[in-house]
C-alpha positions as CSV (number, residue, x, y, z in Angstrom):
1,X,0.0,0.0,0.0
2,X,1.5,3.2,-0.9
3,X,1.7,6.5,1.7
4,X,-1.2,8.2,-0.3
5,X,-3.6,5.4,0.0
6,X,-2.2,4.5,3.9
7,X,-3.4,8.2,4.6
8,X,-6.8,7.9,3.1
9,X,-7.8,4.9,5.3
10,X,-7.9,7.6,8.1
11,X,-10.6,8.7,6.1
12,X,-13.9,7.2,7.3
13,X,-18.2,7.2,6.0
14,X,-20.3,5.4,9.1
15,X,-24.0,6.0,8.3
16,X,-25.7,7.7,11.2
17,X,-22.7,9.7,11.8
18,X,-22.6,13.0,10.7
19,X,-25.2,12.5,8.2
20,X,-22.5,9.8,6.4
21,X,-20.4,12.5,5.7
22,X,-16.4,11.1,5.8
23,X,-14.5,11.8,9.1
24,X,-11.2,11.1,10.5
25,X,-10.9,7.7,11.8
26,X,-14.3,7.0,13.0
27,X,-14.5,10.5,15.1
28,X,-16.8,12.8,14.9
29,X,-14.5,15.5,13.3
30,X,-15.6,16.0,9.7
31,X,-13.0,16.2,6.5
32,X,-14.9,19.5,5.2
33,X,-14.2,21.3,8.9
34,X,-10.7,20.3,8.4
35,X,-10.6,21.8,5.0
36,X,-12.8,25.0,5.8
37,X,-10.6,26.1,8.9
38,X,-7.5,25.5,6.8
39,X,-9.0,27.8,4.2
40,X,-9.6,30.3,6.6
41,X,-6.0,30.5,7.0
42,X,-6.1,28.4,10.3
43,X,-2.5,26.9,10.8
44,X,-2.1,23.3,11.0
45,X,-0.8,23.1,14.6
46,X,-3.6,25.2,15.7
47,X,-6.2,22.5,14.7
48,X,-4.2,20.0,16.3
49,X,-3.6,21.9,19.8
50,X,-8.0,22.2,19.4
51,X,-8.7,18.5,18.2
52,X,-5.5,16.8,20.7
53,X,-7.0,13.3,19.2
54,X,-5.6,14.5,15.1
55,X,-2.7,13.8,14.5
56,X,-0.6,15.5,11.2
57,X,-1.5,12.4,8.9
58,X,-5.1,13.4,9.6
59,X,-4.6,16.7,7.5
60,X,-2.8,15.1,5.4
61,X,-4.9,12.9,4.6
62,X,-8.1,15.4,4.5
63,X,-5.9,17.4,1.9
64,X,-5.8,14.1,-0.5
65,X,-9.1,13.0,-0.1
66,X,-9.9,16.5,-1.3
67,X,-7.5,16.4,-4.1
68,X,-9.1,13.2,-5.1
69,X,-12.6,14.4,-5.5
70,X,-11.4,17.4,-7.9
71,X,-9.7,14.4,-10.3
72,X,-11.8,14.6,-13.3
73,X,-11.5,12.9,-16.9
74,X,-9.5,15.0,-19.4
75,X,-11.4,16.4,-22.3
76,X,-9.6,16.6,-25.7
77,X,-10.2,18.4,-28.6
């Protein structure tokens, strides 16, 4: 298994929990509120000092699972 797809088992959809959207390992800590505080410029080690149960391969791995949902199929002219 290579380091990308390691990280994106952190990644995790439960139904029932949080309305199925994916979370980080089974918590209740949802990829897109990882993604929106990091867009508001919120630095890394300030979501981990407020969620003490991330760890950095929990960004990381929000960051790909994002990346991977904006892959789409190449259109050629």
């Amino acid at each position: 298994m290579n380091k990308t797809n390691s990280l994106l088992t952190r990644i995790t959809q439960t139904p029932g929990q949080c309305g199925g959207r994916p979370c980080i390992r089974g918590m209740r800590i949802r990829v897109s509120d990882i993604l929106e505080m990091l867009a508001e410029n919120v630095s890394i080690s300030e979501i981990l000092e407020d969620f003490p149960d991330l760890e950095f391969a929990d960004i990381q791995a929000c960051l790909i699972f994002a990346a991977k949902r904006t892959e789409f199929p190449r259109l050629i002219a």
